[in-house]
N, C-alpha and C positions, 0 to 999 in steps of 0.2 A: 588688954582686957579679954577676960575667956569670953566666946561669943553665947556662951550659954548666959551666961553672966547678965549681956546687950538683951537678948530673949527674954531674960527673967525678968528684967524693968517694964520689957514693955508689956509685957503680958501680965505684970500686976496692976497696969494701968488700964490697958483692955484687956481683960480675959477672951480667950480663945472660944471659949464655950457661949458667949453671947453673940459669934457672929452668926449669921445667915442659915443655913441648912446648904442650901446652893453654893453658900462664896468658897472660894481655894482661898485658907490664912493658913500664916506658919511659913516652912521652910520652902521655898519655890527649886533650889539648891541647897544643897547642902553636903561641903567637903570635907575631906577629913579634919583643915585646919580649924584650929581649936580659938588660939590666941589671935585678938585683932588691935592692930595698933590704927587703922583707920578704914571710913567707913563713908560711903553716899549715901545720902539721902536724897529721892526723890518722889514725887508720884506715882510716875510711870515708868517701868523697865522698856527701855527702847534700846537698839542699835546701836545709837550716839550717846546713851546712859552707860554703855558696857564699855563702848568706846572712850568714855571720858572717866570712868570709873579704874580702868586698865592705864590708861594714859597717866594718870597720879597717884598708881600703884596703891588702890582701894584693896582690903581684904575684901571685904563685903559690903553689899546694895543692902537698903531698905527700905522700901516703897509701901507708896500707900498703895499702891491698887495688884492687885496680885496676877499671876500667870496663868492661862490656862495650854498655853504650848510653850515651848524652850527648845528653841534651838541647839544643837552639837556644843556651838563654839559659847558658848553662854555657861558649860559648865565646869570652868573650872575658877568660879569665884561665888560664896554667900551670897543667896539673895532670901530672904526677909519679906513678907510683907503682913502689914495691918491694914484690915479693909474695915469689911461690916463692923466688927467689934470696937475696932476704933471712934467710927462715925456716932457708936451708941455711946461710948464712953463719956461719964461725967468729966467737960473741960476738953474733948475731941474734937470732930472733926467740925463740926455746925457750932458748937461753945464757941469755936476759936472766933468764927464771924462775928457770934455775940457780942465778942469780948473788943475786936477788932473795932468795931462799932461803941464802945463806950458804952453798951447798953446792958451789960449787969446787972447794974441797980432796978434795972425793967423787969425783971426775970420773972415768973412765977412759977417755976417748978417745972420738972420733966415730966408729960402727960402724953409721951408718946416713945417708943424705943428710940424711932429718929428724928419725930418731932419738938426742937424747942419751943417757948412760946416766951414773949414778951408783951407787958402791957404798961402804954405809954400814960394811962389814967386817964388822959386827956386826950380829945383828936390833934391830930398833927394831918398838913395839911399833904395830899399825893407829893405835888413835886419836892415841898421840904424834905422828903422822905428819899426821894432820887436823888438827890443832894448827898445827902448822906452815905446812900449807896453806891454812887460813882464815882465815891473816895476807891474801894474796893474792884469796882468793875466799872472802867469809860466805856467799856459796850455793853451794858446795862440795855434790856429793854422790858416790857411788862404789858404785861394784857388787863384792860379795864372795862371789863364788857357791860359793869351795872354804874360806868360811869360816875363812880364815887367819887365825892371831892378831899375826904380826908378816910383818917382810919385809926383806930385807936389798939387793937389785939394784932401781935403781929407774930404768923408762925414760920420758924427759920428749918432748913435741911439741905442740907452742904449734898455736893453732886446731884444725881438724879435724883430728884424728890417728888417731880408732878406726881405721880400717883398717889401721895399724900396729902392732895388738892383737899378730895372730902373729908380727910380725919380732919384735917385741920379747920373747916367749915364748922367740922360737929362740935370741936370744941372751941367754936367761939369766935377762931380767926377772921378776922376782915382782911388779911393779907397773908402770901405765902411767900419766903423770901428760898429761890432753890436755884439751879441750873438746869438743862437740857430740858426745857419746856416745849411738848412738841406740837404742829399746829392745831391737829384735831381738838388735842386736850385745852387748848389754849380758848377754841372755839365755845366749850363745855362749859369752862369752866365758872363759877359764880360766887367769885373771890377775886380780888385781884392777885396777881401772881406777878415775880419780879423773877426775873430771870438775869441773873450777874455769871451765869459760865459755869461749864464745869469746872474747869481748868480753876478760874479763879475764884471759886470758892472752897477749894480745897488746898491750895496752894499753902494756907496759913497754917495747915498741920505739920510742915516740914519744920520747922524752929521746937514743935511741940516732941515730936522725937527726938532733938537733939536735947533736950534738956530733961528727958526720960533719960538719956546716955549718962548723962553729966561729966565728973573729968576723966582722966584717962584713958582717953583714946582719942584722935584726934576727928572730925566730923566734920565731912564736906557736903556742899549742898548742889545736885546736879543743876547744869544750867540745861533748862525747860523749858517751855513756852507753850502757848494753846496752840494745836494747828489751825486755827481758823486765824482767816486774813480779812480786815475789818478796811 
């Protein structure tokens, strides 16, 4: 498959022009070859991602989280990546937990670029709701500093989201479901916030590129992991 071809799917899925102002999307490398018969996916370009990407003769990487240095020996294979734009995209990066979660049918609308929101109708009780959570992340932790016993609006943002603690207060949330939660903000804050990883709340985007791909090429999925040791 032309690799413009693998570009053009996903970029009519996320457009380019909705990510960041800040983020680096788009080509991270980009070599002459044109035609790709197979391809990784993963979150992060690391060392052991070039390493295992070379190792099973990948044309091209395509990562969610983009480059801001590249080493020498890194260039001579595709790498690809969707970040911000992804995250915003309807059915992306935060959707996927949604979805993951069974909770769809919750949905009420996108009221924020990277906030989603779900409402449960009814309260649901704290830990019922860590329950559910810890399908996704066993190092799940969460701050409850007004000591709520249940919560009914629940708003989701895949990787770093704390700083969308207050949007998501203004519009109504009783809870923030994100990763990289840090202590100060944790102290602050006057919501409950659920912190599942970065790592593993983004992790679900990787199946969602492969089926942006579809057939004709073959697609592998880097083996990854969080660095944090629990």
């Amino acid at each position: 498959m032309n690799k413009y071809e693998i570009i053009r799917k996903i970029e009519n899925f996320a457009p380019v022009e909705n990510a960041e102002a800040w983020d680096c999307v788009g080509f991270m490398v980009e070599t002459p070859r044109e035609n790709i018969y197979r391809t990784m996916i993963c979150l992060t370009v690391t060392d052991s991602v070039i390493a295992q990407a070379k190792r099973q003769e990948c044309d091209m990487i395509i990562s969610h989280h983009p480059l801001f240095e590249i080493p020498i020996s890194w260039s001579d294979i595709d790498i690809y990546s969707a970040h911000t734009n992804m995250d915003k995209a309807y059915g992306g990066t935060t959707d996927t937990i949604i979805s993951s979660l069974y909770l769809d049918d919750y949905k009420v609308g996108i009221e924020h670029d990277f906030l989603r929101m779900i409402d449960f109708k009814k309260d649901l009780s704290i830990l019922d709701f860590v329950g559910m959570l810890k399908v996704l992340s066993p190092n799940l932790r969460y701050i409850n500093n007004k000591n709520c016993d249940c919560i009914r609006k629940v708003a989701f943002c895949a990787g770093s989201g704390s700083e969308f603690i207050a949007d998501a207060r203004n519009l109504g949330a009783d809870a923030l479901v994100t990763g990289d939660l840090k202590f100060h903000t944790a102290l602050e804050s006057q919501i409950v916030v659920f912190d599942i990883g970065h790592f593993e709340s983004e992790l679900l985007i990787r199946p969602v590129f492969k089926s942006l791909i579809g057939e004709g090429i073959e697609v592998l999925f880097a083996d990854e992991k969080s660095p944090f040791i629990y």
